[in-house]
N, C-alpha and C positions, 0 to 999 in steps of 0.2 A: 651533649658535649662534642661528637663527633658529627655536626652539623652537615656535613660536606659528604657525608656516607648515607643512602639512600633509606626509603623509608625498609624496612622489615631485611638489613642488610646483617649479613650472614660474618660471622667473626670464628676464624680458627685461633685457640689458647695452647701452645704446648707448654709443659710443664706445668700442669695446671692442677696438682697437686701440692708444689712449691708454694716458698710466701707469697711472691711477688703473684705469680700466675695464679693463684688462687684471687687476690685482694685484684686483680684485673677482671677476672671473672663479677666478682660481685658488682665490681664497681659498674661493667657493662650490664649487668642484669638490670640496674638501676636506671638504664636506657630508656628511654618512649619508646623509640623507635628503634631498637634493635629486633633481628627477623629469629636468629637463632643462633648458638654458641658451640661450635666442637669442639667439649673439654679431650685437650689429648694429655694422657698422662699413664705411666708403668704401672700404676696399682686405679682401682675404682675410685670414683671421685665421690667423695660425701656429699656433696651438696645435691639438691635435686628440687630441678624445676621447669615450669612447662616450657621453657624457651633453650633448656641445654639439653644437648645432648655428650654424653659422653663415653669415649673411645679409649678402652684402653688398651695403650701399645705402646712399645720403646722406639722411639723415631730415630734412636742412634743405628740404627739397626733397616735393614733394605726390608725382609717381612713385615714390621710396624709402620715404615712408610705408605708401603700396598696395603695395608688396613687403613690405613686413613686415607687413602685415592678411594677404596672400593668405597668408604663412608657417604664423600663426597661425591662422584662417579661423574665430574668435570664440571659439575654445579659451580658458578660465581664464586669465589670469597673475597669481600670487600676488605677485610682487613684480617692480615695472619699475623699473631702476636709470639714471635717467640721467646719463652725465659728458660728454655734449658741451657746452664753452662756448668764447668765445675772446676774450683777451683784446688779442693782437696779432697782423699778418698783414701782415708785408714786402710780399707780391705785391700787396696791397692799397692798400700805406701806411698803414695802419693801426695807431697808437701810444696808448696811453693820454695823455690830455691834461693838461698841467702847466699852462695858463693855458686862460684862457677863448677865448681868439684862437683856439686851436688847437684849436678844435671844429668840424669838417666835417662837412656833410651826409649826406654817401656813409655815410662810416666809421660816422657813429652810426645810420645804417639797418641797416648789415650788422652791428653788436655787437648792437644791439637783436635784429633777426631770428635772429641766431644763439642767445643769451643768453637771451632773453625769450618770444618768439614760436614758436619749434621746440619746444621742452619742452610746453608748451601745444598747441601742433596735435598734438605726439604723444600726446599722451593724451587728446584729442577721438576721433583717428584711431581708437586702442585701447579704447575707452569700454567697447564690448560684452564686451569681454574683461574686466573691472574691474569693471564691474557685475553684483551678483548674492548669494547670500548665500556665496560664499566668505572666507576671509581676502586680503585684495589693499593689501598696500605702495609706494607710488609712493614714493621717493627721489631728489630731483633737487638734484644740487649747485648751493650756490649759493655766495655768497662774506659775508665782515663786511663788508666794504664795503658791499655793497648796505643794512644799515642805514641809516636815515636819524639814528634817535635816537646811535649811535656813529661818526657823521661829524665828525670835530675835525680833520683836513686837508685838506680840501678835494681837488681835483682829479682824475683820472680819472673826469672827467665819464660818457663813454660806457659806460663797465663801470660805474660806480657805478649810473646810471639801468637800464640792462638789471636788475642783478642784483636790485634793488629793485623792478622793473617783472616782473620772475621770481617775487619774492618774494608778491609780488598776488595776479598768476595762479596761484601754487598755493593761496594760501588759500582765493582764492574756490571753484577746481576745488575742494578740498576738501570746501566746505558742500555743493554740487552731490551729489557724489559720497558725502555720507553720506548721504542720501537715497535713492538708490539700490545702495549697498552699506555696511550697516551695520557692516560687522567692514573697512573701508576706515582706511587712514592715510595723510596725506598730511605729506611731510616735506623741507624746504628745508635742506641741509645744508653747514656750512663746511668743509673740509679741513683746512682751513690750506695754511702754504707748504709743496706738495709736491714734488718734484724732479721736474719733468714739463717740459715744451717750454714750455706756456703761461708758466712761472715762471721759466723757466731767465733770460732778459734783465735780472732784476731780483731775484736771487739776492745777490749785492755785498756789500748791507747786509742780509744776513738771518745771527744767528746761528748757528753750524752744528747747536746743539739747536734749534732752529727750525725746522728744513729737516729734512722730513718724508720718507722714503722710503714709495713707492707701497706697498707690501705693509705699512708700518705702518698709514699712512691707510686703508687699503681694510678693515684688522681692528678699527680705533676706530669707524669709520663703519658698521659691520655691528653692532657692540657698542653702538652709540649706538642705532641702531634695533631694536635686541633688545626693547630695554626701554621701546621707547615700546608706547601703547595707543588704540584707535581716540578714545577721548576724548581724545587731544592730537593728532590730525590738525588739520592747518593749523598748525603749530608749526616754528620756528629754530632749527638747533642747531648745538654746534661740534663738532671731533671727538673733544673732551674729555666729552662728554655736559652741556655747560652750552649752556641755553637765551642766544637772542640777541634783543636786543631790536630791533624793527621799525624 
């Protein structure tokens, strides 16, 4: 599938515990030519095979990042896929916001930091590893929300601004990063509604062709960056391969 990525080329997963990052993983293992896989994820990964390895650590977190540099130890990665984001957190009190009232301090520091800020330190963290004249794909989910030009409902203040405040930091990583690796693409990606934890609360109203199982999503979004090219690094996309507007 990812034709354009060398033979035995090395893939970083975070959140690879998640639906998504989970049905990413399999679906890479089902590779020819994939070299090897660093599952990162907060708790041990179930699955186990001769081509993954897996790392467990919190990447929201600067110690979890230094566990996954010392994994790596500046080794190539051809393609780092990230699906960590959050969009609600019971333990937290942490709900997407329906009025403006109902926007806390707390909670939009930990969407943002989770959403925004993490994706971004990790691939500061990995830089050495991305940089260089290899081929190297950053893929990090983001959401249509985080459009600003396709905002026509308002609310979900906190995920809206992370995911757009996401959308930034990859572009700019981006320009950075062709500079330093010319065959680089950097790629901000929608899912859609996929049948994961994050979506499950808010499921209701979504038609049941709507409602995406993990292992479709994980083979549209691999298909989707098949076909991009370092000239469209810093680009939006959905899992439909149509571009989104900023």
């Amino acid at each position: 599938m990812l034709s354009h990525l060398p033979e035995d080329y090395t893939a970083v997963v975070t959140g690879a515990n998640g639906g998504i990052g989970r049905a990413i993983i399999e679906t890479l293992l089902a590779e020819s030519h994939v070299g090897h896989i660093v599952a990162v994820s907060r708790s041990p990964l179930s699955i186990a095979h001769p081509n993954l390895v897996s790392v467990t650590a919190d990447i929201t977190t600067e110690p979890g990042r230094t566990t996954l540099c010392q994994q790596l130890n500046g080794s190539p990665v051809h393609l780092l896929f990230n699906t960590i984001g959050t969009l609600h957190d019971d333990t937290r009190n942490v709900q997407p916001e329906k009025r403006l009232e109902q926007l806390d301090e707390a909670s939009f520091a930990h969407v943002m930091q989770i959403n925004a800020a993490t994706p971004a330190l990790l691939i500061a963290a990995l830089k050495p590893s991305l940089q260089g004249k290899h081929p190297a794909i950053i893929a990090s989910l983001s959401a249509r929300v985080g459009s600003i030009g396709d905002n026509g409902y308002g609310g979900w203040y906190s995920y809206r601004a992370s995911k757009a405040a996401h959308n930034m930091l990859m572009k700019t990583i981006s320009i950075e990063l062709a500079r330093l690796n010319k065959q680089s693409i950097v790629l901000c990606l929608h899912p859609g509604t996929t049948d994961t934890a994050l979506s499950k609360p808010f499921q209701a109203r979504v038609p049941s062709e709507k409602l995406f199982t993990p292992d479709f999503v994980a083979k549209q979004l691999l298909a989707v960056i098949s076909k991009r090219t370092p000239e469209e690094t810093g680009s939006f996309w959905d899992w439909a391969g149509e571009p989104i507007e900023w």
